[in-house]
C-alpha positions in Angstrom: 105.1 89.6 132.9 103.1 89.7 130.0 104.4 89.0 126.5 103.9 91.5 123.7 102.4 89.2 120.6 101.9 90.7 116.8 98.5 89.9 115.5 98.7 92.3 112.5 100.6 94.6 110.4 99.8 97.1 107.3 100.6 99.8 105.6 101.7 100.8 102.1 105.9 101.7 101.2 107.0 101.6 97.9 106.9 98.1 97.5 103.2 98.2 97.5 100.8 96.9 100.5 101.8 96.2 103.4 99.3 93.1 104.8 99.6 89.5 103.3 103.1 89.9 103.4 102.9 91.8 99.2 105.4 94.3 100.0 107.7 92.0 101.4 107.5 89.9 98.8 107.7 92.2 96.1 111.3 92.9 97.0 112.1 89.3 96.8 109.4 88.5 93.8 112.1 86.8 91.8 112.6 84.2 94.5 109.1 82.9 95.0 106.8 80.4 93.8 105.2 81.6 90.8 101.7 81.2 92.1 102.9 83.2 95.4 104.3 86.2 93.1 101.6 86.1 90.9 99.4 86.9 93.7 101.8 89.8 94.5 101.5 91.2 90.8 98.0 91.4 91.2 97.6 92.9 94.6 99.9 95.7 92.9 98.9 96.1 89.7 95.1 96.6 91.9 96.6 99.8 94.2 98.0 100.9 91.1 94.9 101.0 89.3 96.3 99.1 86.6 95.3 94.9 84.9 97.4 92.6 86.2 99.0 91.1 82.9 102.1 90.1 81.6 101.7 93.1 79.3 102.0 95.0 82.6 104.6 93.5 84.8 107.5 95.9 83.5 105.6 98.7 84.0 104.4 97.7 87.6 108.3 96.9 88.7 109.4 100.0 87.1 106.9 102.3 88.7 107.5 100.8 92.3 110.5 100.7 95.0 113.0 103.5 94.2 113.1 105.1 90.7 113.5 108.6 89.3 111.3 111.0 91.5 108.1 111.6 89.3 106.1 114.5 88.8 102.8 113.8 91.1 106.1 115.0 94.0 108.1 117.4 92.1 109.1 118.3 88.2 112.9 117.7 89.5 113.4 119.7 86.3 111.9 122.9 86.8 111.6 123.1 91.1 110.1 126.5 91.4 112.3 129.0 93.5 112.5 132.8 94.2 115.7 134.5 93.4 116.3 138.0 95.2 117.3 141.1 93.8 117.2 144.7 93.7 115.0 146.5 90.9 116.3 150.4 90.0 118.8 152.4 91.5 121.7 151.3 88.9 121.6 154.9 86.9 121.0 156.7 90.3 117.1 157.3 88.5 114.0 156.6 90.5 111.8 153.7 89.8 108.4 154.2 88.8 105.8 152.0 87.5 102.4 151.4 87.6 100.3 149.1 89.9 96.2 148.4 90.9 95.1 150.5 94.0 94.4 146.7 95.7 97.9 145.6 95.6 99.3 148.5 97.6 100.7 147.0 100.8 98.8 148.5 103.6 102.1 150.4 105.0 104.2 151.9 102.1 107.6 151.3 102.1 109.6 154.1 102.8 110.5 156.3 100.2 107.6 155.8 97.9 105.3 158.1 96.3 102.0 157.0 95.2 99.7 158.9 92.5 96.8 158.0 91.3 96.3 157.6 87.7 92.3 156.6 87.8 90.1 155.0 90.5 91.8 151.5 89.5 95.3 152.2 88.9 98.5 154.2 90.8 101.5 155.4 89.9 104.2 154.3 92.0 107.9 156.3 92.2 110.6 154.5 94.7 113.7 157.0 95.6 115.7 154.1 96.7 116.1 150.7 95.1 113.3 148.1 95.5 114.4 144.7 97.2 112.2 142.1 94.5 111.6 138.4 94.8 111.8 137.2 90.4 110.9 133.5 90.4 113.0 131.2 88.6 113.4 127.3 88.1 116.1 124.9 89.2 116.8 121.5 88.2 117.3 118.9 91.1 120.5 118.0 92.2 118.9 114.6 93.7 116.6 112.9 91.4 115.9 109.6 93.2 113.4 108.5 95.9 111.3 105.4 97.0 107.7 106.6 96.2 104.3 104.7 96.8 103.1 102.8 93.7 102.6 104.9 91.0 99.0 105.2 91.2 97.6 104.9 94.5 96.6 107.8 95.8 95.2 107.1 99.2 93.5 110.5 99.7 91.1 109.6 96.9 89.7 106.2 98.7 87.8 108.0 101.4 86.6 111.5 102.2 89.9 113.1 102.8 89.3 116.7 102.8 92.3 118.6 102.2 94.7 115.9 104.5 98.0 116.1 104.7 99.3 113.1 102.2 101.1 111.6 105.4 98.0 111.4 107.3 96.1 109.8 104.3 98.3 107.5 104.3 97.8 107.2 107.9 94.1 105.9 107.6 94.9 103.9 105.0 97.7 102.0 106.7 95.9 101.8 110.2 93.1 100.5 108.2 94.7 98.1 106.5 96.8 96.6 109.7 92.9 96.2 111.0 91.8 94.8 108.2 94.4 91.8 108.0 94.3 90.8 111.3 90.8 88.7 110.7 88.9 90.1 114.0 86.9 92.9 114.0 87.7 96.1 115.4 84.2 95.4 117.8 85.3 92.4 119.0 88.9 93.7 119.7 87.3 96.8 121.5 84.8 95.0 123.5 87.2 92.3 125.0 89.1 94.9 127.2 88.6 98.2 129.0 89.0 101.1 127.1 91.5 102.4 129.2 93.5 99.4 128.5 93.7 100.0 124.6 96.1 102.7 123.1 98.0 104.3 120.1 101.4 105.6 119.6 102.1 107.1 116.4 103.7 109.9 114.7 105.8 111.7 112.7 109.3 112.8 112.6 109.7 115.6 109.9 105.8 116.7 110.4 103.3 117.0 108.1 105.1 119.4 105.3 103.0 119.5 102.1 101.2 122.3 101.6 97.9 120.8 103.4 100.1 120.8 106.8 103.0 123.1 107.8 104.4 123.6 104.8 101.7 125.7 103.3 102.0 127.6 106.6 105.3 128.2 107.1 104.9 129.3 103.1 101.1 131.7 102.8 102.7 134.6 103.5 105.9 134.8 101.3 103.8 133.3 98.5 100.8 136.0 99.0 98.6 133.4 100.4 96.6 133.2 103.1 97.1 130.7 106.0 94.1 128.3 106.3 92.4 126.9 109.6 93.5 123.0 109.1 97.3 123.6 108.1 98.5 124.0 111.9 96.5 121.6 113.7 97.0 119.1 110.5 101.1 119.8 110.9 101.3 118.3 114.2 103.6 115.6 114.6 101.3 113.9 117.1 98.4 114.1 114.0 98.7 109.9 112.9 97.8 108.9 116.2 95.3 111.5 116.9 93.7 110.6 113.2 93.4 107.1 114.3 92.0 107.7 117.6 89.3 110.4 116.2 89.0 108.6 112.8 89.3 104.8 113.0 89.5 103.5 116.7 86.9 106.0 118.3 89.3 105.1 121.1 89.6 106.7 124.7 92.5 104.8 125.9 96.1 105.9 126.1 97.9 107.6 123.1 101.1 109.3 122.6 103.8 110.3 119.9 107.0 109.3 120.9 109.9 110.9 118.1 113.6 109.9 117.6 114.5 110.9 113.9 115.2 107.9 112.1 114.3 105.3 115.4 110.9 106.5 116.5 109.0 103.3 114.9 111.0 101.9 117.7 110.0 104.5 119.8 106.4 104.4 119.4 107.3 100.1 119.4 108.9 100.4 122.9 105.8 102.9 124.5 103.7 99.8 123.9 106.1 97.2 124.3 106.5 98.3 127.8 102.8 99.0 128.7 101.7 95.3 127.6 104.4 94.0 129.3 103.4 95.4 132.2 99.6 94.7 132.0 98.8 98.9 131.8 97.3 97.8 128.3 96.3 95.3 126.3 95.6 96.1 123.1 98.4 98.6 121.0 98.4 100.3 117.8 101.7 100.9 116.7 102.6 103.4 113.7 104.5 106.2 111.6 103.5 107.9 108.4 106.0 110.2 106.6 105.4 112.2 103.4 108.8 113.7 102.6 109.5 113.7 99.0 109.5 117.4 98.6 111.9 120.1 97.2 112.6 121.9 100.7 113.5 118.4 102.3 115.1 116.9 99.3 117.3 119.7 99.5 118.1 120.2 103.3 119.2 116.4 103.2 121.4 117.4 100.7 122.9 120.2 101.8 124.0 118.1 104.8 125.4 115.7 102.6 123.3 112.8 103.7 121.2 112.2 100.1 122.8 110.3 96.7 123.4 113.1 93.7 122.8 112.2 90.2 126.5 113.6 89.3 127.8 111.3 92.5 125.8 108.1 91.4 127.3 108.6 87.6 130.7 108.7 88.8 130.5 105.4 91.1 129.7 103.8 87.9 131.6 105.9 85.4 128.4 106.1 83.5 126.7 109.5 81.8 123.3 108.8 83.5 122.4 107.8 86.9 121.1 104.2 87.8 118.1 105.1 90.0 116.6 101.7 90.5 120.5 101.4 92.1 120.8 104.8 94.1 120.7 102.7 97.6 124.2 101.1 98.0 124.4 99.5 101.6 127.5 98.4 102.7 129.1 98.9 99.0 130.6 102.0 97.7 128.2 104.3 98.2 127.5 107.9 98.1 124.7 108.9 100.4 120.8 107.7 101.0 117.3 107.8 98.8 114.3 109.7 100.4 111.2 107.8 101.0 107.9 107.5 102.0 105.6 104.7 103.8 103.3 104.4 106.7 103.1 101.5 108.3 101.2 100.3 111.8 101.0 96.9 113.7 98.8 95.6 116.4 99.9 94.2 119.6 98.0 92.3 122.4 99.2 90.5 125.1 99.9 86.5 125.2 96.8 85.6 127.2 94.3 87.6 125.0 96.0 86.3 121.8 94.9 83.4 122.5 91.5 84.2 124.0 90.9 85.8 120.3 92.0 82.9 118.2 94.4 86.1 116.9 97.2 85.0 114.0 100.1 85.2 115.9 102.9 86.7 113.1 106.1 87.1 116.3 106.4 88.8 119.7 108.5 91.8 120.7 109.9 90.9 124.2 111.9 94.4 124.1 113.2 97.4 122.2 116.3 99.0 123.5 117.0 102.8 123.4 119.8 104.3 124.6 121.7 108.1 123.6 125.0 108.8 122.3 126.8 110.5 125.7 129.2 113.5 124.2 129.3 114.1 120.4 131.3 116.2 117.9 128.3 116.7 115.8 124.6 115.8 115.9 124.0 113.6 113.2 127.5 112.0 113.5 127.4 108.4 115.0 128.2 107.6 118.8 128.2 105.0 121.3 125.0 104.3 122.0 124.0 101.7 118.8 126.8 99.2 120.5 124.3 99.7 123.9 121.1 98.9 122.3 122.4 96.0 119.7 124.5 94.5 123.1 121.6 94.4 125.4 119.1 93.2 122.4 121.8 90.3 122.1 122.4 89.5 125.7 118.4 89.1 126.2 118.0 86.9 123.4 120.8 84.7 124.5 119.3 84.9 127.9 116.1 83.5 126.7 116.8 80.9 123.6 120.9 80.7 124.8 123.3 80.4 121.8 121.2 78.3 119.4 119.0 81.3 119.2 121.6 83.7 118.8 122.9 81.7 116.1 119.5 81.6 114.5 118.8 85.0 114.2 119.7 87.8 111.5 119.8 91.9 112.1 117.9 94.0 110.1 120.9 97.1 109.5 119.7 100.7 109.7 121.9 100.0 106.4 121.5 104.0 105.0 123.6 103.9 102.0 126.1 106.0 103.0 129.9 106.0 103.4 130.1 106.6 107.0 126.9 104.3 108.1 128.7 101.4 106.4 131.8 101.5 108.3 130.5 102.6 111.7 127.2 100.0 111.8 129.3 97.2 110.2 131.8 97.7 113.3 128.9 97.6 115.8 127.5 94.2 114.3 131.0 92.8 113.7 132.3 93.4 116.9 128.8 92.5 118.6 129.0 88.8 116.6 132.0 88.2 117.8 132.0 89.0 121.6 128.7 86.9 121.4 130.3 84.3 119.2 127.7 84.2 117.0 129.8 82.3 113.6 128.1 84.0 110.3 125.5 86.4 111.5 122.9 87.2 108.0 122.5 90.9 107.3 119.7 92.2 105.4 119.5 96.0 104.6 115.9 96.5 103.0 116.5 100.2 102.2 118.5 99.1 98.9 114.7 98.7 97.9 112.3 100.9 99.8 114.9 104.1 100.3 114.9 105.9 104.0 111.2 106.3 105.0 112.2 108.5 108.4 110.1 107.8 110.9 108.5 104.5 109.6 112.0 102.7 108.8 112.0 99.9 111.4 108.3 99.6 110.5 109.5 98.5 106.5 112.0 96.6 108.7 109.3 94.4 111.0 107.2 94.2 108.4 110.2 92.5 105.8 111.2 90.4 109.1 107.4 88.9 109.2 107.8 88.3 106.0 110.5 86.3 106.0 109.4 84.3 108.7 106.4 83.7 106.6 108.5 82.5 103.7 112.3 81.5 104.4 113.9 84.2 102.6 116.2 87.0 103.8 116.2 89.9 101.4 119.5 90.1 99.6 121.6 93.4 99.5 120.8 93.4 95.1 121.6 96.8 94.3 125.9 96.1 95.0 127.7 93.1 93.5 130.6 93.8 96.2 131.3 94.6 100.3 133.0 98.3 100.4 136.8 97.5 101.7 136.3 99.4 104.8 133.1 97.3 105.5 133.9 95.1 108.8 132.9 91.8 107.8 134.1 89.3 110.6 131.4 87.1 111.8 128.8 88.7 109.3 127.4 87.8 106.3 125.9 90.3 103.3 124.0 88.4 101.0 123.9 90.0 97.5 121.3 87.4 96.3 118.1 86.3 98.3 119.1 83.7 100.6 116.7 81.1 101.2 116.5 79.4 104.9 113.7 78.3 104.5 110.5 78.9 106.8 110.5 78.0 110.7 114.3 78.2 110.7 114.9 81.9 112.4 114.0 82.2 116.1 114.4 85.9 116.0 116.0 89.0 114.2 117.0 92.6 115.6 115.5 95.8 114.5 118.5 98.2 114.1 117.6 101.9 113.6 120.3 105.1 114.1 118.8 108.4 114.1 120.4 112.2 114.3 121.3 113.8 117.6 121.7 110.1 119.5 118.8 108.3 119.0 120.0 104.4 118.8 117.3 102.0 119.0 117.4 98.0 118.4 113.9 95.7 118.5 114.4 92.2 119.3 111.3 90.1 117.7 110.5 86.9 117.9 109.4 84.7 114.9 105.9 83.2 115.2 107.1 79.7 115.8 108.8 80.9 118.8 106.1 83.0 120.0 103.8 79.1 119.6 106.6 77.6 121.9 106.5 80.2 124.8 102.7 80.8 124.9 102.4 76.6 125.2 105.1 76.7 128.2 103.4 79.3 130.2 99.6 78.4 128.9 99.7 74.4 128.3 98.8 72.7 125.2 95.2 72.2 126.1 94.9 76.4 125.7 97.3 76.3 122.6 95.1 73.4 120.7 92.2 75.6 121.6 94.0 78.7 120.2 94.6 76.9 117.2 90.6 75.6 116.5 89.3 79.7 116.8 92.4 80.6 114.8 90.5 78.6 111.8 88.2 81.2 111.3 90.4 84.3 111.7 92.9 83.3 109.4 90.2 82.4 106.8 88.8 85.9 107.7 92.2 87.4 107.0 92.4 85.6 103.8 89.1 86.9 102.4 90.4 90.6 103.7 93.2 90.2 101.0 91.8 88.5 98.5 89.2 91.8 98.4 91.7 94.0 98.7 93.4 92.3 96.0 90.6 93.0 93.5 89.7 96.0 94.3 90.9 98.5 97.0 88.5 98.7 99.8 87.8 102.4 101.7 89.6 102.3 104.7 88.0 102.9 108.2 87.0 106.6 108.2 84.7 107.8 110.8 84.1 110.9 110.8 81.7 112.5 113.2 80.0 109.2 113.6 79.7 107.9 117.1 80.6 111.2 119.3 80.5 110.7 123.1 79.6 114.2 125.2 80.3 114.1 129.0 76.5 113.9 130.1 75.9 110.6 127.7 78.5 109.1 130.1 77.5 107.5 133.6 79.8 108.0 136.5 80.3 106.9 139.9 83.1 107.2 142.3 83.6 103.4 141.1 84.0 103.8 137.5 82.8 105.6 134.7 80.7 103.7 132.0 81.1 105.0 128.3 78.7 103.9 125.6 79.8 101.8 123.1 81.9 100.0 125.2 81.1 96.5 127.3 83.3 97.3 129.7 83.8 100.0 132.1 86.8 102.4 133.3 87.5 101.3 137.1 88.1 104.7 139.1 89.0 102.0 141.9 92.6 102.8 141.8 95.0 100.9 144.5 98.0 103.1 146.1 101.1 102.3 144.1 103.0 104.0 147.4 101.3 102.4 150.0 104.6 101.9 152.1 105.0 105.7 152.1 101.3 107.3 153.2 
């Protein structure tokens, strides 16, 4: 069975980019070296647009990771609304008023008379009173969100034409994952088949500004008209077919897998399972979401789920809200932040990881997904998380015994909200023990970045590689103490960044809980571990030779930053270049050659049912 090895990851979240580890370490920037954060400050104050300067650091930590929702979003001052209401009919007199021939709807509403007044203008007299939309202004209820760097605006780095943010985001990201991992797309294409490269990526919510389906599902009550892009843009499937079309040119597998708040697992799992396997060997893995709008802001809220201004003041008995603070995991808390981030890695298999030289930043042996069985409600908690965090323990014991178990830590789906702390807490508690795991380290990133949606265990993997990279588990900053009903045997929360140090974690678990029973845990193996297995199944002799072609991609992914980190680069964007027609391929009942590519796609297929035909 082939192993599942991350070469790259990268992205953008509200910590800033995602490759070279910078949005990582910008949530634990008071804990590195100052050389190593200094480099952080500059790769953000670049996809800010700003000087990097000491002059500027307050403004580049106050205008990243959660703060008060700003206006490029929403005015959460003045959210436009409609308010209905019924004009005339209070005095029992008819209504009449004038109106321009071209506004008359095409069927009149019963009970109107029309006369005209000139060849431009009608009178119009209603017998009954007419139902009127007035609109109005509402201030926002929730005011706090993890937004991209203020800034960056990835829609203006390449020829964009009227994307959906989420999908902008989307070409930037699945740019940026290629651009860090120090081979060239080419060279990555032309070492397999094209049949055995593929993409899973998506969405959860959809694509809802007004470029996708929420200028769809709004044209008509807003007088407009419904354009030709906003449907097909909307899609959910859209990330992965954007970096198919866009980026890749790829013909190989793709899908969209979606599970609410798990389905970077989802989309983690699809290609987990096909390297393992050997369907594929090269896997782009991604989500994008681009939620921080009124109508979502205040559907989460209206469930409950989201962190009010008036509920944050009273936690703190204070006559303004903490924003940078509106994330409480595990704490006294009162629901969790919006967000937004796209973020995509790249998996090959062991043996062409080391055929590439590739930078080998962990390995995914597994994600575990498993449903609720019967439930009361649909986004209340079940049974399932125990299933997926149980069988993601029970493997890695299984493969590094107990001294791996005990050096590991659990990333916690960690939402910020009162019923997540107790229920998740139970499931790692409980899980510790039975495994007998002494003091297992809980991070819980969203107390930075917010809830991203569909990309959350992506901010998660990529703040685990991190880690590995530098010996520090994220503390839990925005609480100074554990919520009483918080189960706490066997685990520990730290409130303060806790250094251990690089090379001393052999794993970490992925945890993600999404509505309607979608339960999902990711084990991931640190890159020193990955080394370890890939010498035991492929000798030293191939790993010393891995290491002498890894020279030159690691220098490669070095100069990738260091550009990026002076001035953004335009991400991959192909559009129309390169397009393949059925009679420019070459086919033969052996295979079909496509141009472009080295090799070809065998039609040779062997019968998987041989012992029943």
């Amino acid at each position: 069975m082939r192993l599942p090895v991350l070469i790259a990851a990268g992205g953008v979240n509200p910590a800033g980019r995602i490759s070279g580890h910078h949005a990582y370490r910008r949530t634990v920037i008071d804990a590195l070296p100052t050389a190593t954060a200094d480099e952080t400050w500059k790769a953000l104050a670049t996809l800010m647009g700003e000087e990097d300067s000491s002059e500027k650091r307050a403004y580049l930590r106050d205008h990243s990771l959660i703060r008060r929702i700003e206006a490029q979003h929403m005015d959460v001052e003045a959210i436009p609304q409609h308010r209905a209401l019924n004009l005339g009919g209070a005095d029992g007199q008819p209504l009449t008023f004038t109106l321009r021939k071209r506004q008359l709807p095409e069927t009149l509403p019963q009970g109107w008379s029309v006369q005209a007044l000139d060849d431009d203008t009608v009178r119009v007299q209603c017998e009954s009173p007419l139902p009127a939309f007035v609109t109005e202004a509402r201030q926002s209820r929730v005011q706090a969100a993890g937004q991209l760097p203020t800034g960056f605006e990835p829609d203006k780095l390449y020829a964009s034409r009227s994307h959906p943010r989420g999908l902008a985001m989307t070409i930037f990201a699945a740019s940026d994952a290629l651009g860090s991992a120090g081979i060239p797309w080419e060279t990555l294409r032309q070492a397999v088949a094209p049949d055995e490269i593929a993409v899973y990526a998506s969405s959860a919510m959809t694509q809802l500004d007004q470029n996708g389906n929420g200028g769809l599902m709004q044209a008509a009550l807003l007088g407009k008209r419904v354009s030709s892009k906003q449907l097909p843009l909307g899609l959910p499937q859209m990330p992965a077919d954007f970096v198919n079309a866009y980026v890749l040119g790829s013909a190989g597998s793709t899908g969209a897998n979606i599970g609410a708040c798990a389905t970077y697992l989802y989309n983690l799992r699809q290609g987990v399972d096909d390297i393992r396997s050997g369907r594929r060997r090269v896997v782009l893995v991604g989500c994008a979401e681009a939620p921080i709008l009124p109508e979502i802001i205040e559907g989460y809220r209206t469930m409950g789920a989201l962190a009010e201004d008036e509920a944050l003041m009273r936690l703190d008995s204070a006559s303004t809200p903490d924003y940078r603070r509106a994330c409480r995991p595990f704490s006294d808390n009162c629901g969790f932040v919006m967000s937004e981030s796209a973020v995509f890695s790249v998996l090959v298999d062991d043996a062409l990881a080391l055929e590439l030289g590739a930078n080998i930043l962990g390995a995914v042996p597994e994600v575990f997904i498993y449903a609720d069985g019967y439930k009361k409600s649909i986004p209340g908690p079940g049974i399932g998380n125990y299933l997926t965090v149980g069988r993601a323990l029970g493997l890695l014991r299984s493969m590094l015994g107990q001294r791996g178990l005990e050096r590991s830590y659990i990333h916690a789906h960690g939402t910020g909200t009162p019923q997540n702390r107790v229920t998740e807490s139970h499931i790692m508690s409980e899980l510790a023990r039975s495994f007998g795991i002494a003091r297992w380290p809980v991070a819980a990133i969203k107390a930075y970045l917010g809830h991203s949606l569909s990309p959350a265990a992506g901010d998660q993997l990529t703040s685990a590689l991190g880690t590995f990279a530098h010996g520090i588990i994220p503390g839990i900053t925005t609480i100074d103490h554990i919520a009483e009903d918080v189960h706490q045997d066997k685990l520990h929360f730290p409130l303060t960044h806790e250094t251990v140090g690089a090379g001393s974690l052999d794993a970490v678990l992925l945890n993600s809980k999404g509505f309607g029973g979608n339960n999902a845990t990711g084990l991931v193996l640190s890159p020193e571990q990955t080394q370890r297995m890939l010498g035991a199944r492929h000798g030293s002799q191939a790993l010393a030779a891995w290491r002498g072609r890894n020279e030159a991609v690691q220098e490669a992914s070095r100069g990738y930053d260091r550009a990026m980190s002076e001035a953004l680069q335009a991400p991959i964007y192909r559009f129309g270049e390169g397009v393949v027609d059925g009679p420019d391929l070459t086919l033969s009942d052996e295979a079909i050659i496509i141009p472009g590519f080295d090799h070809p796609v065998s039609l040779a297929m062997a019968n998987p049912f041989e012992d029943m035909t």
